[in-house]
C-alpha beads as a LAMMPS data file, in Angstrom:
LAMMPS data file: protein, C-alpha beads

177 atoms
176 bonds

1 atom types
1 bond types

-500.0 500.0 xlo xhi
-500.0 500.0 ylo yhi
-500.0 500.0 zlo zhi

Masses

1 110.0

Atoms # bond

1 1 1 17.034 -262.687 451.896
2 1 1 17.474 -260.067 449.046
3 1 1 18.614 -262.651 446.600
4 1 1 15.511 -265.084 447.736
5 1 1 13.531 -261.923 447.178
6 1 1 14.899 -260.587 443.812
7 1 1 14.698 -264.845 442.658
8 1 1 10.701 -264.424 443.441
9 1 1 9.897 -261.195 442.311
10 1 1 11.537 -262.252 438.525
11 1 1 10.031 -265.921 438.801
12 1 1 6.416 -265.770 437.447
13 1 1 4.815 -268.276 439.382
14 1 1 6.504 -267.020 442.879
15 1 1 5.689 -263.642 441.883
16 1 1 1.898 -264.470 441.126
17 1 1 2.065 -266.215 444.778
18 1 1 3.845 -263.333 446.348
19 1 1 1.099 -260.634 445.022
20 1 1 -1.951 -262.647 445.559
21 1 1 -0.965 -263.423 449.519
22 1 1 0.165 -259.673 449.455
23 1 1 -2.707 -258.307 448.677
24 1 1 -5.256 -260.449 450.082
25 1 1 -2.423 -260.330 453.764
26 1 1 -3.206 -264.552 453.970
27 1 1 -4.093 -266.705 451.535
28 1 1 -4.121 -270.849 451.916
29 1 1 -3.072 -272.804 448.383
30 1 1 -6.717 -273.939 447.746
31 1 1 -8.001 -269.751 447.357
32 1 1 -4.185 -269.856 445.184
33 1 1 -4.882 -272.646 443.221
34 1 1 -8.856 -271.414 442.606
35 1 1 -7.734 -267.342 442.033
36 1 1 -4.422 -268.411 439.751
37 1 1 -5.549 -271.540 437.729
38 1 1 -3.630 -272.943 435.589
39 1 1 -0.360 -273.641 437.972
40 1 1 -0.069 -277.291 438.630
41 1 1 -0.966 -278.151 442.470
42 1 1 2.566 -280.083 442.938
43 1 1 3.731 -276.735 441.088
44 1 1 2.117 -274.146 443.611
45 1 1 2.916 -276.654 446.490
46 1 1 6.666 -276.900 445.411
47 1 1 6.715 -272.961 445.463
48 1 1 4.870 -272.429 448.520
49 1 1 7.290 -274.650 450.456
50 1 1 10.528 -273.231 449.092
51 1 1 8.701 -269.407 449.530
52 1 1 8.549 -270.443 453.369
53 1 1 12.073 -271.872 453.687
54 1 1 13.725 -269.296 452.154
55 1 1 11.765 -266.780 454.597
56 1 1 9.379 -264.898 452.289
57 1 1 6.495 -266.557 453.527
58 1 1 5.204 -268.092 456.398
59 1 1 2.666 -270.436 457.526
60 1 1 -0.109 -268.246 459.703
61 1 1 -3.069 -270.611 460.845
62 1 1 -3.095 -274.477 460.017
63 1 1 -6.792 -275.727 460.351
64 1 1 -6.984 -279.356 460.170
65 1 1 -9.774 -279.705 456.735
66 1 1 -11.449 -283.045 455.976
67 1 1 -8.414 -284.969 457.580
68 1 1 -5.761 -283.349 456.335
69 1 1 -4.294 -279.767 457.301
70 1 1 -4.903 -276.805 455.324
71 1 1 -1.908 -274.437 455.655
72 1 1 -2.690 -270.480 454.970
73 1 1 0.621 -268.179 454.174
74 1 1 1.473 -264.575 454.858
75 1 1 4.326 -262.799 453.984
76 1 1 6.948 -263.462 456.444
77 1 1 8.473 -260.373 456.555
78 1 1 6.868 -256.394 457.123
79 1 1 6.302 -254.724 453.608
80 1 1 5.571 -251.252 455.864
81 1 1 8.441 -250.932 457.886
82 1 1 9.188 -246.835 458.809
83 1 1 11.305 -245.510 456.595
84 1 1 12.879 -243.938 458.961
85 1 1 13.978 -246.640 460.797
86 1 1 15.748 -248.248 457.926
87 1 1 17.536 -244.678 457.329
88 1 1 18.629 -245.142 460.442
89 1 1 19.996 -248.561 460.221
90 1 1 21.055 -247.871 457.146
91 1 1 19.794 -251.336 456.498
92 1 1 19.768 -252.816 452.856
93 1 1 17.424 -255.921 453.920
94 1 1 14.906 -253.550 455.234
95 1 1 15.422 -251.155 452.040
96 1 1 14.735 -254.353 450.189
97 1 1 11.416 -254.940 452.154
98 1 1 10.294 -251.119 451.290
99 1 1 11.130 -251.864 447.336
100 1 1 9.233 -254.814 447.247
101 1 1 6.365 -253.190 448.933
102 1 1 6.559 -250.034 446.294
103 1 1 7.206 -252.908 443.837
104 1 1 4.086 -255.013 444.550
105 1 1 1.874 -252.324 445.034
106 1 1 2.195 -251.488 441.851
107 1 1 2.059 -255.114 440.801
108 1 1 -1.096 -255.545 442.103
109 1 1 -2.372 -252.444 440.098
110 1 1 -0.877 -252.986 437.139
111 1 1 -2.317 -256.930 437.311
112 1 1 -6.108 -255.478 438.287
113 1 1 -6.210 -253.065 435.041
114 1 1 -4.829 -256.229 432.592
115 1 1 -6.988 -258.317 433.456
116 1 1 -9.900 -255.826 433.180
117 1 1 -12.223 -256.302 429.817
118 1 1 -12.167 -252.652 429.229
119 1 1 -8.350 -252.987 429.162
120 1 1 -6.817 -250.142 426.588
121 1 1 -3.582 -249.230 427.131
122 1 1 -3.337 -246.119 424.722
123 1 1 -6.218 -244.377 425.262
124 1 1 -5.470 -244.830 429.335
125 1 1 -2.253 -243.554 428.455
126 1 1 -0.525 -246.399 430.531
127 1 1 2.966 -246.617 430.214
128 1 1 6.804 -247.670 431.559
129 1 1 9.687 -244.960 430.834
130 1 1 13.446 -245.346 432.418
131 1 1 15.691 -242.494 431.912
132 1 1 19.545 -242.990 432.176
133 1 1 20.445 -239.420 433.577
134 1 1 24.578 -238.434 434.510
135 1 1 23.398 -236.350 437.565
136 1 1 25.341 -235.012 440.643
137 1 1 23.801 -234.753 443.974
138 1 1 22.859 -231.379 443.570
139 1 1 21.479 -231.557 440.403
140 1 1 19.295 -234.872 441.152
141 1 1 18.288 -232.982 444.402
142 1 1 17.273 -230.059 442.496
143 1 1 15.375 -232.185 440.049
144 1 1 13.667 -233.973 442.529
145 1 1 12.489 -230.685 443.887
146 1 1 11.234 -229.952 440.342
147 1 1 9.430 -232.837 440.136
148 1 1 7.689 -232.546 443.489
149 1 1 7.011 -229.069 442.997
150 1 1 5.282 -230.327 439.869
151 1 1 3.501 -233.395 441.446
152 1 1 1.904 -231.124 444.687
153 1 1 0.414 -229.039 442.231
154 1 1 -1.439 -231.567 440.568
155 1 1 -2.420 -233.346 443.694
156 1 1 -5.168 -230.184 444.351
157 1 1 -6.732 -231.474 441.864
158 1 1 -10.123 -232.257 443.078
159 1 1 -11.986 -235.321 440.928
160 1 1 -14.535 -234.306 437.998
161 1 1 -15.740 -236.237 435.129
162 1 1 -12.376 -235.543 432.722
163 1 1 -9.946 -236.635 435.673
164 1 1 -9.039 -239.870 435.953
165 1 1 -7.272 -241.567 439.106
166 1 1 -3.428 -241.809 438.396
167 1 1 -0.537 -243.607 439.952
168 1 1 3.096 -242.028 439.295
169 1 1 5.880 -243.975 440.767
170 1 1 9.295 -242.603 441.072
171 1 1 12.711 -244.641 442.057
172 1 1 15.521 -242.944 442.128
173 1 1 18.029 -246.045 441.961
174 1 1 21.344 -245.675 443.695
175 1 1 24.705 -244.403 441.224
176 1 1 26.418 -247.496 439.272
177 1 1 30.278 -247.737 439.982

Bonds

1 1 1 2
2 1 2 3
3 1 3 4
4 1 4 5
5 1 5 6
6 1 6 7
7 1 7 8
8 1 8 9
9 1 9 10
10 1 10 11
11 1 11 12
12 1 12 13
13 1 13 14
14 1 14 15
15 1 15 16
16 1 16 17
17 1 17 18
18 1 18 19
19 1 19 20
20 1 20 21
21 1 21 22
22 1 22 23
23 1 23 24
24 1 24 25
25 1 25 26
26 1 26 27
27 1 27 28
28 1 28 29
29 1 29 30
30 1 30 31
31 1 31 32
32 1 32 33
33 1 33 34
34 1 34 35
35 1 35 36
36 1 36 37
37 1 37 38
38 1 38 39
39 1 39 40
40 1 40 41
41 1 41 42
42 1 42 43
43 1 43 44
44 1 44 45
45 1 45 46
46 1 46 47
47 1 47 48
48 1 48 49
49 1 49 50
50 1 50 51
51 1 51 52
52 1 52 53
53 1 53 54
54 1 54 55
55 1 55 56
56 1 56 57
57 1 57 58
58 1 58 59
59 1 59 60
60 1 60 61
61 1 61 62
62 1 62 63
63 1 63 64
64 1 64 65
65 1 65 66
66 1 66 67
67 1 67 68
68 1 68 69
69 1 69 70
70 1 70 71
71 1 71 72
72 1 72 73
73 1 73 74
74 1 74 75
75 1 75 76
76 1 76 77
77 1 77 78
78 1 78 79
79 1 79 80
80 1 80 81
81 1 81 82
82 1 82 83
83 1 83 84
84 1 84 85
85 1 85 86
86 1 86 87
87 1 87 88
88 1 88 89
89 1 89 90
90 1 90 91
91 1 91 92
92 1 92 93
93 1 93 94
94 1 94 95
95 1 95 96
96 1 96 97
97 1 97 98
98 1 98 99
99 1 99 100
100 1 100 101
101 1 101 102
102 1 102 103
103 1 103 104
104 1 104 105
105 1 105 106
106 1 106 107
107 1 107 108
108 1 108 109
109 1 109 110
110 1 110 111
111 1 111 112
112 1 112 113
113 1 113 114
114 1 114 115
115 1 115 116
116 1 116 117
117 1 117 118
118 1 118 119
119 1 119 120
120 1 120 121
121 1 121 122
122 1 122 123
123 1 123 124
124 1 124 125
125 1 125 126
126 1 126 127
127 1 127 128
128 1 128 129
129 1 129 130
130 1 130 131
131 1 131 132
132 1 132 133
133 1 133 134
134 1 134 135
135 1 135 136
136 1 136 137
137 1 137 138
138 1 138 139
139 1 139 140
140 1 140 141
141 1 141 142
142 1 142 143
143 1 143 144
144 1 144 145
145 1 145 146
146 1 146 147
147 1 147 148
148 1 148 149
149 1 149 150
150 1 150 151
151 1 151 152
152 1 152 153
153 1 153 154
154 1 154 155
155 1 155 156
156 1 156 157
157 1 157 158
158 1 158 159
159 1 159 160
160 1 160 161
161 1 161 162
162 1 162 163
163 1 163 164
164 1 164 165
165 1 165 166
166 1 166 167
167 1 167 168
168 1 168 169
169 1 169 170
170 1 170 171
171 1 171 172
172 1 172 173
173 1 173 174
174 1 174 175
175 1 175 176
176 1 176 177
């Protein structure tokens, strides 16, 4: 399922599916087709079916529409499993689920502000950044404690007309061998 996954999340079509049903939970190809425009109906319907056999989607409700069935998807699998629980099993599948849950949800906000009018990336002060960092445990666990130490202080921060709301995502990605 992680290679399924990974082939949707870089496929832009499958990836415009996968947020759309994600963040609305269910969604049935019409509200796709009418929300997405401009992917070809045998296009979406191609993607929707190979989504559900490969077990990223599933089918939740059929409802039979002006003789013919309308089909409406959710995701097949549980974006909010405890992370806990996949500590404990250890379990890359379900590590994969958490990911693409981080993933999306930043997907979806990232999709919201560019398509906004009043889109302006500098003076928001949007922006990607990946540092490459030769780190042993104790020094990535001590910068992680940095950075958290840094990141509780600014989350007092009550709301007032200079603060804006933020999102900072961080993913510490496992060592390369």
């Amino acid at each position: 399922m992680i290679d399924k996954m990974m082939e949707c999340i870089t496929n832009p079509v499958k990836c415009k599916l996968l947020l759309e049903i994600y963040s609305q939970e269910r969604a049935t190809a019409k509200h796709l087709s009418d929300v997405l425009g401009g992917i070809p109906q045998a296009t979406l319907y191609r993607n929707l079916k190979k989504m559900v056999n490969d077990g990223l989607l599933k089918v939740v409700e059929e409802t039979q529409v002006r003789g013919t069935v309308e089909r409406t998807y959710g995701l097949a699998f549980n974006p909010n499993r405890d992370f806990e629980t996949i500590l404990a099993q250890n379990s890359g599948t379900l590590y994969m689920q958490v990911f693409t849950q981080y993933f999306l949800g930043f997907a979806k906000q990232f999709q919201k502000y560019c398509k906004s009018p009043d889109i302006n990336i500098k003076k928001d002060m949007s922006g990607l950044s990946l540092s490459h960092l030769y780190l042993s445990d104790e020094e990535l666990t001590e910068l992680m404690k940095n950075i958290s130490t840094i990141l509780k202080t600014a989350e007092k921060n009550e709301p007032n007309a200079e603060r804006k709301l933020r999102t900072l995502g961080i993913i510490v990605t496992p060592p390369e061998t």
